[in-house]
LUMVO-488444 format. One line per field, with one value per atom (N, C-alpha, C, O, CB): residue in three letters; x, y, z; atom name; chain. Coordinates in Angstrom, 3 decimals. Atoms other than C-alpha are relative to their C-alpha. Glycine has a CB too. Layout:
N
titor = c(ala|...);
east = c(X|...);
north = c(Y|...);
up = c(Z|...);
keke = c(CA|...);
lofi = c(A|...);
END
This chain:
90
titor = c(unk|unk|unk|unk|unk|unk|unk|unk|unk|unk|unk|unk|unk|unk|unk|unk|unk|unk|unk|unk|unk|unk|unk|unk|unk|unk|unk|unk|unk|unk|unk|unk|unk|unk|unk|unk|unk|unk|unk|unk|unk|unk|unk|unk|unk|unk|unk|unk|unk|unk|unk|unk|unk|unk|unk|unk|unk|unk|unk|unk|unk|unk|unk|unk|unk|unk|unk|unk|unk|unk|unk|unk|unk|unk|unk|unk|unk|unk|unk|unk|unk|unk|unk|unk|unk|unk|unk|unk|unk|unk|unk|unk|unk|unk|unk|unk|unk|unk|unk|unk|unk|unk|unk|unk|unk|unk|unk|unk|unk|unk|unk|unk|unk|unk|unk|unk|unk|unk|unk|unk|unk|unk|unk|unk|unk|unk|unk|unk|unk|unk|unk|unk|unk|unk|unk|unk|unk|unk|unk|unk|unk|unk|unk|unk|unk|unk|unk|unk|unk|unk|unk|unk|unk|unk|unk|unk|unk|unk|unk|unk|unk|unk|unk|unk|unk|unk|unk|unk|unk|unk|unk|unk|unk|unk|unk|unk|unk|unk|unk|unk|unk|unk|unk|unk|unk|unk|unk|unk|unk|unk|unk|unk|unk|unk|unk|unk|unk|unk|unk|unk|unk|unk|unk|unk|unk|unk|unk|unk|unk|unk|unk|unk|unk|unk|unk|unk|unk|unk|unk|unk|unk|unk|unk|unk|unk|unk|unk|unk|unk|unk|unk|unk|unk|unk|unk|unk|unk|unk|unk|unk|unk|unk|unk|unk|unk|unk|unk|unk|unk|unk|unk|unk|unk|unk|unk|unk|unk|unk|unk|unk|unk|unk|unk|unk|unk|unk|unk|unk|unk|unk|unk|unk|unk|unk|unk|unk|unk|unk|unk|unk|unk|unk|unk|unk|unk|unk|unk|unk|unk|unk|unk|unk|unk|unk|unk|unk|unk|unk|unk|unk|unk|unk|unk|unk|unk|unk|unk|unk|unk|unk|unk|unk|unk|unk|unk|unk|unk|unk|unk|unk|unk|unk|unk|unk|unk|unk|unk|unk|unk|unk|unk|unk|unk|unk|unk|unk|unk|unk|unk|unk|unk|unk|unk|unk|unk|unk|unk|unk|unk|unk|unk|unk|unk|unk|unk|unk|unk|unk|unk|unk|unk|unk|unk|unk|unk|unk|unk|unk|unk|unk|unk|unk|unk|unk|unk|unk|unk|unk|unk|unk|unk|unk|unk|unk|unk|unk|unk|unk|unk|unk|unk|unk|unk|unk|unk|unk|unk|unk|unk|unk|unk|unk|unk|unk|unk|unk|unk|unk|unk|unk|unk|unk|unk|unk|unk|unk|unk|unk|unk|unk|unk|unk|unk|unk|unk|unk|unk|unk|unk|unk|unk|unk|unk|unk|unk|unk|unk|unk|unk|unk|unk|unk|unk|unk|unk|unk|unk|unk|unk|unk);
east = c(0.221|111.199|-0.677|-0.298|1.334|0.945|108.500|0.900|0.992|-1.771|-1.033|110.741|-0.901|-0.704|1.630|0.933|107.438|-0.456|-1.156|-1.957|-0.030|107.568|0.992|2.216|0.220|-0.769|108.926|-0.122|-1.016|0.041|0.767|109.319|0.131|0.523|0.551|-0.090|108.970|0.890|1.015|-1.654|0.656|109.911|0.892|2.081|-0.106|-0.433|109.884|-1.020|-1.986|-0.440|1.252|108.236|0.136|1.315|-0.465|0.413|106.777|-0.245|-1.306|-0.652|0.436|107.308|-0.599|-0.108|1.179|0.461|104.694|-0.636|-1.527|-1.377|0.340|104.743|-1.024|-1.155|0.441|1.534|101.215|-0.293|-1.296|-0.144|-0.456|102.647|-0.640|-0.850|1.885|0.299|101.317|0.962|0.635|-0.031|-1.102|104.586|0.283|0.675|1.236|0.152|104.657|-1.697|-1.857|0.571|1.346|100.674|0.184|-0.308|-1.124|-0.420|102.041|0.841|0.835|0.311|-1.132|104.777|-0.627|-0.432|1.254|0.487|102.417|-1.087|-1.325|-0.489|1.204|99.558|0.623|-0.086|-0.936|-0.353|102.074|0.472|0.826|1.141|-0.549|103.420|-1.219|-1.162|1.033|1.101|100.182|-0.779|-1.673|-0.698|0.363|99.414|0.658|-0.028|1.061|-0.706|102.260|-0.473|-0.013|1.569|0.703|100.453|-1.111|-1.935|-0.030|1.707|97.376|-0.997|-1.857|-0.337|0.481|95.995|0.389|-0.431|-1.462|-0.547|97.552|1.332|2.161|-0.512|-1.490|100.650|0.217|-0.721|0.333|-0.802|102.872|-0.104|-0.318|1.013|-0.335|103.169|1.237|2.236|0.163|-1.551|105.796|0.239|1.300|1.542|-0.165|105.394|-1.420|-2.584|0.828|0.959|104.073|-0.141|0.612|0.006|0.373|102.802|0.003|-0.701|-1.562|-0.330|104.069|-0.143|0.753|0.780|0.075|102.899|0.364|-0.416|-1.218|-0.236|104.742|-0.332|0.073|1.879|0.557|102.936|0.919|1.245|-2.018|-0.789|104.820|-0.752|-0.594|0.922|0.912|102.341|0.060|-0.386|0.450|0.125|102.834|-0.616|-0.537|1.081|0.402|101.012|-1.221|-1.989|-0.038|1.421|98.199|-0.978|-0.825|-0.155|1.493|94.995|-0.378|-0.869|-0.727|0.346|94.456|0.848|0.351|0.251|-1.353|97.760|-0.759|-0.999|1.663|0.374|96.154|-1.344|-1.219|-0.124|1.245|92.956|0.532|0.159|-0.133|-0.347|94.611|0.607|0.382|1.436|-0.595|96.561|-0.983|-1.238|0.627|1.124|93.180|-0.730|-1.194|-0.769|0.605|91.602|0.714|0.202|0.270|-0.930|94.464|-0.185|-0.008|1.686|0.243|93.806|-1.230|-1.292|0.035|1.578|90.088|-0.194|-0.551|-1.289|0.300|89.962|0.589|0.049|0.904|-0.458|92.517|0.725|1.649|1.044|0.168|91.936|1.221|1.603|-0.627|-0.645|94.945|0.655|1.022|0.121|-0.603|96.377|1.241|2.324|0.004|-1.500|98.685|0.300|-0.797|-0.432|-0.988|100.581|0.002|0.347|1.595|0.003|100.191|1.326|0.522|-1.681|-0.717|103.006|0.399|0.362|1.198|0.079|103.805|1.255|1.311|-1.856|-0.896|106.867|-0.982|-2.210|0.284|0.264|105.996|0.823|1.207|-0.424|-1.101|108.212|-0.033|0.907|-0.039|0.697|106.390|-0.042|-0.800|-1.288|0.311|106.480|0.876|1.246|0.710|-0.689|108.077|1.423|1.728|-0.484|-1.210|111.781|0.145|-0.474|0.855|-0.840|113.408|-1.505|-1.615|0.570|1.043|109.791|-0.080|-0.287|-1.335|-0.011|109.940|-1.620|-1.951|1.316|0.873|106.684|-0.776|-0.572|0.217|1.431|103.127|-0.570|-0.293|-0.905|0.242|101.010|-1.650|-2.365|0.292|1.217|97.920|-0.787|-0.254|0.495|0.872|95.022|-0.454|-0.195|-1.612|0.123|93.590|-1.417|-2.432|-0.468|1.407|91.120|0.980|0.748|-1.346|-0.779|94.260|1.193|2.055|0.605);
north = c(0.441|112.653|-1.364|-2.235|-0.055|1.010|110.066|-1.389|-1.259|0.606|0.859|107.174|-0.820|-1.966|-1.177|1.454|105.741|1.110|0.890|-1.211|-0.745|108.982|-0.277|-0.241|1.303|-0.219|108.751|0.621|1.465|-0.607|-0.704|109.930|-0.982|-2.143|1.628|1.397|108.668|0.607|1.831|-0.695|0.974|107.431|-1.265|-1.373|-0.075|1.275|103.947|-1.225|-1.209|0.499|1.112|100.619|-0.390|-0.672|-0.836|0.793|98.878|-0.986|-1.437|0.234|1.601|95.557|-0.911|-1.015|-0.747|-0.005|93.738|-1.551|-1.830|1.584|1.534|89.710|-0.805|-2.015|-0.457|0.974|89.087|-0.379|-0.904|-1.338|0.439|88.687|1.121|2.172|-0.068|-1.128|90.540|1.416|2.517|-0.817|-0.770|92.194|0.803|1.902|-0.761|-0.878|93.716|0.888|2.023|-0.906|-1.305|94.930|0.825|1.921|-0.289|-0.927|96.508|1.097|2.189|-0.460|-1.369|98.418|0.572|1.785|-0.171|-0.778|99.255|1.113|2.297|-0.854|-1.325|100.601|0.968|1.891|-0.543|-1.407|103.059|0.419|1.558|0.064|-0.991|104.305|0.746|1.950|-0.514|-0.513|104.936|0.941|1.694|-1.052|-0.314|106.114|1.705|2.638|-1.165|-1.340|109.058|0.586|1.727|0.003|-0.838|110.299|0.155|0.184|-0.706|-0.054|110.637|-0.767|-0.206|1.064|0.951|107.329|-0.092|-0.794|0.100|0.141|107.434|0.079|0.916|0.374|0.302|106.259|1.896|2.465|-1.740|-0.742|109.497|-0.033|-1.167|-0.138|0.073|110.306|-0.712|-0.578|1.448|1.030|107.916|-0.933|-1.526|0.731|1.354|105.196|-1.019|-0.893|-0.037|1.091|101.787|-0.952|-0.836|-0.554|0.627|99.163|-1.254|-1.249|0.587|1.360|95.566|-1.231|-1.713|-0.092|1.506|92.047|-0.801|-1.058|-0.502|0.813|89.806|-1.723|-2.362|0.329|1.622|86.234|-1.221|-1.347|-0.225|1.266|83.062|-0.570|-1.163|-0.881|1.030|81.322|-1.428|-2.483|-0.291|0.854|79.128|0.539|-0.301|-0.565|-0.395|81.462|-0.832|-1.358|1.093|0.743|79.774|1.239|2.378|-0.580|-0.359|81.076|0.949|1.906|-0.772|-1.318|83.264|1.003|2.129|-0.191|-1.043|85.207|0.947|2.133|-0.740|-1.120|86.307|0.278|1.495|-0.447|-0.300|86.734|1.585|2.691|-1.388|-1.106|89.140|1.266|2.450|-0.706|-1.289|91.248|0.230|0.822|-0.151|-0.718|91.934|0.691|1.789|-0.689|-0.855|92.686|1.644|2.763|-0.969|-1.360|95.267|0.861|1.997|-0.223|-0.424|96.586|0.881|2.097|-0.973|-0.661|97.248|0.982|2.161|-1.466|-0.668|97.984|1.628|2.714|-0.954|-1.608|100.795|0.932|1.717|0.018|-0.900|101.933|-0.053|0.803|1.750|-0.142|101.481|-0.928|-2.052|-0.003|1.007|99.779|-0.366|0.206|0.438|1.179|97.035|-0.247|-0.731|-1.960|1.056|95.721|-1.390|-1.690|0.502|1.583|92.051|-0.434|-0.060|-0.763|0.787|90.567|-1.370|-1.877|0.727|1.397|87.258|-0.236|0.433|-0.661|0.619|85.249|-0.019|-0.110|-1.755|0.433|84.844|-0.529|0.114|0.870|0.639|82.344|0.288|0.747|-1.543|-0.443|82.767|1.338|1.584|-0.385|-1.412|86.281|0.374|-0.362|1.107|-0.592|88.584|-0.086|-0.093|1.397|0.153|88.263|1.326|2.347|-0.020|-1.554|91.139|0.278|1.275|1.962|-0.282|90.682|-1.350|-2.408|0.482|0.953|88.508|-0.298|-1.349|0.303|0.159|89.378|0.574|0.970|0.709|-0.599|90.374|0.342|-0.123|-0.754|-0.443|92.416|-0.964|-1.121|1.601|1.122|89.816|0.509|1.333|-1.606|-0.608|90.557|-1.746|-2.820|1.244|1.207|87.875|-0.554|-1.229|0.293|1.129|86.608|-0.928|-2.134|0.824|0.462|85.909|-1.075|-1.647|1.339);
up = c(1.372|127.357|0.009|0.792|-0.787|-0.211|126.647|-0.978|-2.199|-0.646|1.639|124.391|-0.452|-0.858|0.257|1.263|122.769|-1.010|-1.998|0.819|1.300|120.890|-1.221|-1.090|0.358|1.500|117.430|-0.646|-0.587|-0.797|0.832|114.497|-1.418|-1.536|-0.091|0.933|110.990|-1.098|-1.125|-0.693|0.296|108.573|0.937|1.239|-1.666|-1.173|110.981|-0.540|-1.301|2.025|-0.165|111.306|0.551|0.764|-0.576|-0.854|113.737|-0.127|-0.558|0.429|0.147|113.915|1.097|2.221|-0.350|-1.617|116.027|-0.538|-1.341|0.791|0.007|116.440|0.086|-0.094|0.706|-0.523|117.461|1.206|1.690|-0.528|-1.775|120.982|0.473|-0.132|0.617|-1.111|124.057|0.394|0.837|1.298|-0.652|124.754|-1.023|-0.630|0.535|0.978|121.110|-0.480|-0.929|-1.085|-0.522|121.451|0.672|0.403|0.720|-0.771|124.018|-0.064|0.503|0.658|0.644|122.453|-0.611|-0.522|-0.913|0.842|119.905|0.563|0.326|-0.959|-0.973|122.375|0.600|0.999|1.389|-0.976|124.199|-1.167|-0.860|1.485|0.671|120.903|-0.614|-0.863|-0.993|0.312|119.781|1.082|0.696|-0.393|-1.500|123.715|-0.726|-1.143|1.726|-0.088|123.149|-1.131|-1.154|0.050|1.585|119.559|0.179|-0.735|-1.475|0.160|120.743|-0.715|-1.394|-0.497|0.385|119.796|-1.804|-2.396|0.516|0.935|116.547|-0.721|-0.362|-0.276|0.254|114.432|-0.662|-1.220|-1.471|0.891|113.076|-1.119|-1.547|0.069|1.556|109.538|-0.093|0.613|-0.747|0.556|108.086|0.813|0.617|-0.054|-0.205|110.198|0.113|0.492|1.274|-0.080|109.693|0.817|1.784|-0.838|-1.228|111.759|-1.235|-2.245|1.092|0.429|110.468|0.262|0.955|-0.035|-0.546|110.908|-0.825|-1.741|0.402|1.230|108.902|0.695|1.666|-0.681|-0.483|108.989|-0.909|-2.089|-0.499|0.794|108.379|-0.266|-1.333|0.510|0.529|108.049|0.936|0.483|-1.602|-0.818|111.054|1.130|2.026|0.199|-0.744|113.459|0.476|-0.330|-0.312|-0.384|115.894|-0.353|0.090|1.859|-0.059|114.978|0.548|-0.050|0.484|-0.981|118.079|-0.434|-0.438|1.644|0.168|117.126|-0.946|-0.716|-0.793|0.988|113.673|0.731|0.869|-1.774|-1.034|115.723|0.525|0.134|1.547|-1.298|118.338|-0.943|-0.693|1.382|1.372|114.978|0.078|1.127|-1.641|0.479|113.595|0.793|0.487|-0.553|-1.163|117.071|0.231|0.274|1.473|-0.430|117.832|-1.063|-0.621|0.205|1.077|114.674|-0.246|-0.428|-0.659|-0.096|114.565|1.437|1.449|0.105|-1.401|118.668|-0.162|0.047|1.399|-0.208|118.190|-1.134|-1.350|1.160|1.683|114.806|-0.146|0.652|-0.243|-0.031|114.079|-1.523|-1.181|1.243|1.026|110.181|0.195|0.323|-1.288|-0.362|110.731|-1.556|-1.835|1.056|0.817|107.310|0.606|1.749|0.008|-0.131|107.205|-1.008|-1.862|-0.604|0.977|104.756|0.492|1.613|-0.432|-0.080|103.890|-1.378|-2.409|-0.243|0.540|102.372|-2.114|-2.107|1.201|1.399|98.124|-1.029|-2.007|-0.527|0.564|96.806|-1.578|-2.227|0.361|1.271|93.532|-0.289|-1.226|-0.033|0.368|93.259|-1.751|-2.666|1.526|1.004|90.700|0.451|1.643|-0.288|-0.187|90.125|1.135|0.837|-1.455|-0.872|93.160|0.952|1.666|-1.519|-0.845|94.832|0.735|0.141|-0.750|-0.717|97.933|1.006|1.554|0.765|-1.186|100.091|-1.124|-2.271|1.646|0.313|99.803|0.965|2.071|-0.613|-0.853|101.344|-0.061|-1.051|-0.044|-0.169|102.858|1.087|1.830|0.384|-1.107|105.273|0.668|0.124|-0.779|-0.706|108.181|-1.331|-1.156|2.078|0.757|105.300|-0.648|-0.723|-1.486|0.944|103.115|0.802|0.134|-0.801);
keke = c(N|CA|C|O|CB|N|CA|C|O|CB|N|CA|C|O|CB|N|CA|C|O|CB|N|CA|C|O|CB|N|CA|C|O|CB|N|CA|C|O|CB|N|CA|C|O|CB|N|CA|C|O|CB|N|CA|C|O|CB|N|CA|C|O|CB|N|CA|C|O|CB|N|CA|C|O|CB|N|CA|C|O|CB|N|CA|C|O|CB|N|CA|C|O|CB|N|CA|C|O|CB|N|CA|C|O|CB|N|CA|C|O|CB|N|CA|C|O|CB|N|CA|C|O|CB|N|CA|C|O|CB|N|CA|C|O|CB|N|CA|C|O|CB|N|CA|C|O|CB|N|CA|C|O|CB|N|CA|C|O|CB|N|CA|C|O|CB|N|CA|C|O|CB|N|CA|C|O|CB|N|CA|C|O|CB|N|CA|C|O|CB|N|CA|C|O|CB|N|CA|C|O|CB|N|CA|C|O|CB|N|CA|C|O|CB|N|CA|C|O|CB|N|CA|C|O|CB|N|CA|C|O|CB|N|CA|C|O|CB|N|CA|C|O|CB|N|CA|C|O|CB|N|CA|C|O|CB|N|CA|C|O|CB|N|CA|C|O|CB|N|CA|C|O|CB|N|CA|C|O|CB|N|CA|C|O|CB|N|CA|C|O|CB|N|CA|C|O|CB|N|CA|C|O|CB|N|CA|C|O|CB|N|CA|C|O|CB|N|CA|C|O|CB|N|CA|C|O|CB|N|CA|C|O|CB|N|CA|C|O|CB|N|CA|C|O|CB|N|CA|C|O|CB|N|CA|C|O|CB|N|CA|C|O|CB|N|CA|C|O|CB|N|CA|C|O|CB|N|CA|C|O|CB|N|CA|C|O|CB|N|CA|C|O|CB|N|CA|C|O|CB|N|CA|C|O|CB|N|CA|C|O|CB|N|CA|C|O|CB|N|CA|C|O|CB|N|CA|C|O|CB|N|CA|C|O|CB|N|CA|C|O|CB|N|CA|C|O|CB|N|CA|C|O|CB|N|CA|C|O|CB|N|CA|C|O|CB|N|CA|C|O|CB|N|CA|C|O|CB|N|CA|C|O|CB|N|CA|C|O|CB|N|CA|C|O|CB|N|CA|C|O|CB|N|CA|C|O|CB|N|CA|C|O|CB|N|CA|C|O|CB|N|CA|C|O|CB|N|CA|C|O|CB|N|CA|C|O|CB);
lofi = c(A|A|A|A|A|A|A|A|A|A|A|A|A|A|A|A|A|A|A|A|A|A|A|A|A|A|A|A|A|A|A|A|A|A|A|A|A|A|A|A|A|A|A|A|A|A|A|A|A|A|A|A|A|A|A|A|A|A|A|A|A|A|A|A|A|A|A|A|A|A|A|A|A|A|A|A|A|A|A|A|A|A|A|A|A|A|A|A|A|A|A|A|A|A|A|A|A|A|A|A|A|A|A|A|A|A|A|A|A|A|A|A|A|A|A|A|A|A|A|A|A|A|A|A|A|A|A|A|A|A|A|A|A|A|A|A|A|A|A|A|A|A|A|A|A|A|A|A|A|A|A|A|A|A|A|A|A|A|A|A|A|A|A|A|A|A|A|A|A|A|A|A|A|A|A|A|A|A|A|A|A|A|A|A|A|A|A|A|A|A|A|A|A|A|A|A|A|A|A|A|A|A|A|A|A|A|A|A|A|A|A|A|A|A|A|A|A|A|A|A|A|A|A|A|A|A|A|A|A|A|A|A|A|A|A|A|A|A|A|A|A|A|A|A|A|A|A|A|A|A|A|A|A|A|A|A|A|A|A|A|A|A|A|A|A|A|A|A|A|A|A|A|A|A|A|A|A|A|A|A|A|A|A|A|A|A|A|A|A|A|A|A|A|A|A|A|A|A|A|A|A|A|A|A|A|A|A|A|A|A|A|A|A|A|A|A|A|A|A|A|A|A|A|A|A|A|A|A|A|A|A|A|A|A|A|A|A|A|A|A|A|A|A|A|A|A|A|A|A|A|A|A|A|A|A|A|A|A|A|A|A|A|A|A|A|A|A|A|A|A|A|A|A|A|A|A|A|A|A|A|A|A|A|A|A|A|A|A|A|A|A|A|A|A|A|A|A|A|A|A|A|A|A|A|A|A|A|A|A|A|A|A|A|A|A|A|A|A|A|A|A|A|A|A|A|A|A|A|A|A|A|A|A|A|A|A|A|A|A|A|A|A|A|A|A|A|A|A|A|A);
END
């Protein structure tokens, strides 16, 4: 049994780190280069990330076709709404 198979509904939460690209490339490895129905692929940015980090999200992203979720803290939001969903422009 391969354990980077899943199923969904899941999310993938993936830090921007090497060692979480990596989780994400073999789960994507065991699907035949693509996520499952019902799961997502999560980058939540604090907003203190260096530069390269959101760099390397967007790379992993484009390289292996693959849509990441970006969210982000929204202090301001709607009452019972804490995050937003943001891209590396935002």
């Amino acid at each position: 049994r391969n354990p980077f198979v899943i199923e969904g509904p899941a999310i993938i939460s993936f830090s921007g780190g090497r060692t979480s690209g990596m989780l994400l490339k073999l789960i994507l490895d065991a699907h035949g280069g693509r996520l499952p129905e019902g799961v997502t692929a999560i980058f939540s940015n604090t907003g203190l990330e260096h530069e390269a980090t959101l760099d390397f999200v967007g790379e992993c992203s484009e390289r292996w076709g693959v849509p990441i979720t970006w969210l982000e803290r929204d202090a301001g939001g709607e009452k019972g709404r804490k995050f937003r969903v943001v891209d590396h422009a935002t």
